[in-house]
C-alpha positions as CSV (number, residue, x, y, z in Angstrom):
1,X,117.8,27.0,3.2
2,X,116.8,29.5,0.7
3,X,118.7,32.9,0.9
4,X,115.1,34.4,1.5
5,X,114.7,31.8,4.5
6,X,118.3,32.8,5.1
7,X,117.9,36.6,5.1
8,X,115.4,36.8,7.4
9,X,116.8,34.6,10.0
10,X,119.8,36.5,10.1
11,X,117.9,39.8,10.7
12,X,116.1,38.0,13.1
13,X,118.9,37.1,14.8
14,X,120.4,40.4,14.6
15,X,117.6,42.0,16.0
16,X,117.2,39.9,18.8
17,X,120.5,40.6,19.9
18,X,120.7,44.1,19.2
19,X,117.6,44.7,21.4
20,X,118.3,42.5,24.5
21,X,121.9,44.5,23.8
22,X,120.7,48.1,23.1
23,X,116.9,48.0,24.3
24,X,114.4,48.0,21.5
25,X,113.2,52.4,21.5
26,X,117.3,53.0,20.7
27,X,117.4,50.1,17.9
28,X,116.4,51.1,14.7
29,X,116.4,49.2,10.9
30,X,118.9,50.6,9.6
31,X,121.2,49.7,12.2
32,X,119.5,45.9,11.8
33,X,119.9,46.1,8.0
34,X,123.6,47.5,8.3
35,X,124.7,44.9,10.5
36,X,123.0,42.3,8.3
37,X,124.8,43.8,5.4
38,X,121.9,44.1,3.7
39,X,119.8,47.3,2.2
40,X,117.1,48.4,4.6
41,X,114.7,47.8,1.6
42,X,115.5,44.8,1.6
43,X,115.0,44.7,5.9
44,X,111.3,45.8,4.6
45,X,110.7,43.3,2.1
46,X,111.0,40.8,5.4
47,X,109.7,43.4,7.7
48,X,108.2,46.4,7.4
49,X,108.5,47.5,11.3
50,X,110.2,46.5,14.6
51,X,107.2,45.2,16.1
52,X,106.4,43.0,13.0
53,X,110.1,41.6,14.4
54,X,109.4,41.6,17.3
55,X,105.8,39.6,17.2
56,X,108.0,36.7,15.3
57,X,110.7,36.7,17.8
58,X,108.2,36.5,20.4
59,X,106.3,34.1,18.2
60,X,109.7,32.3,18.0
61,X,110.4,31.8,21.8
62,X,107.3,31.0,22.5
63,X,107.0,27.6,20.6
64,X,110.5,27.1,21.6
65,X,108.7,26.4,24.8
66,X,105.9,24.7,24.1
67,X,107.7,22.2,22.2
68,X,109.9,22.0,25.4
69,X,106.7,21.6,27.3
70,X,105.6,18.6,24.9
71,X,108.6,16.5,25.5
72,X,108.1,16.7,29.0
73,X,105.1,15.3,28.7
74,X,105.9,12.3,26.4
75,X,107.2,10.7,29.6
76,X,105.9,7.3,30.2
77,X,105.9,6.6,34.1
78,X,104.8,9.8,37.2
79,X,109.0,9.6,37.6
80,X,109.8,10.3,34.2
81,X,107.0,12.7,34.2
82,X,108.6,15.3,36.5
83,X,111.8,14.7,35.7
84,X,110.9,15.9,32.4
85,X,109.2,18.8,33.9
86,X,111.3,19.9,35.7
87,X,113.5,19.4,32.8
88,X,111.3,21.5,30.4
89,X,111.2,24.0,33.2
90,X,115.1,24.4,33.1
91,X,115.2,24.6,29.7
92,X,112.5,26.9,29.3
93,X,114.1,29.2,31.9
94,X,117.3,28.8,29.8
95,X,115.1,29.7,26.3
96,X,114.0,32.5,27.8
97,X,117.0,33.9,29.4
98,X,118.6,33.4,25.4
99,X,115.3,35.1,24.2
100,X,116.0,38.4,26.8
101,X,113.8,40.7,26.8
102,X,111.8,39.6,23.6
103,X,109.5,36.9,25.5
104,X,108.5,39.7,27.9
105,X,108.2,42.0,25.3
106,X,104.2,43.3,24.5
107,X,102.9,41.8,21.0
108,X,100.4,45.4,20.8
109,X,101.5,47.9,18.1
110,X,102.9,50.8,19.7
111,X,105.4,53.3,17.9
């Protein structure tokens, strides 16, 4: 993975746990950028605001799901069938329990 690659996953991941910890209005970039140990210029180069983070978490979590979604329906007899639905349905109850508040979170800009 290229340290690019690499930089912005890890604020990703920062940020998504900073605002299913703190809420998203008391989380700011800086306190992303510190955490990531990086320069919040640098933060800006990746993303200029929170909800451009928060569109590609939400972006994120949902094709987590979808591609749960698709395996469940890969399943060759009816049996298999629910059982991977019901599967997907766990697992995208678990995604989104992981994902907090981000997969409820509104894509619109808003301050």
């Amino acid at each position: 993975m290229s340290t690019t690659k690499n930089t912005r996953q890890r604020i990703l991941d920062e940020s998504l746990q900073r605002f299913n910890r703190n809420g998203y209005s008391t989380t700011t970039l800086a306190e992303i950028a510190d955490a990531v140990g990086i320069a919040e210029g640098n933060l800006w180069y990746h993303f200029r605001t929170k909800i451009d983070l928060v569109k590609v978490l939400v972006q994120q979590c949902r094709d987590a799901m979808k591609a749960n979604r698709s395996r469940a329906a890969t399943r060759s007899t009816a049996d298999d069938y629910v059982v991977g639905i019901l599967s997907a349905v766990r697992i995208n109850s678990d995604t989104a329990f992981s994902c907090g508040i981000i997969c409820n979170s509104p894509t619109r800009s808003s301050p």
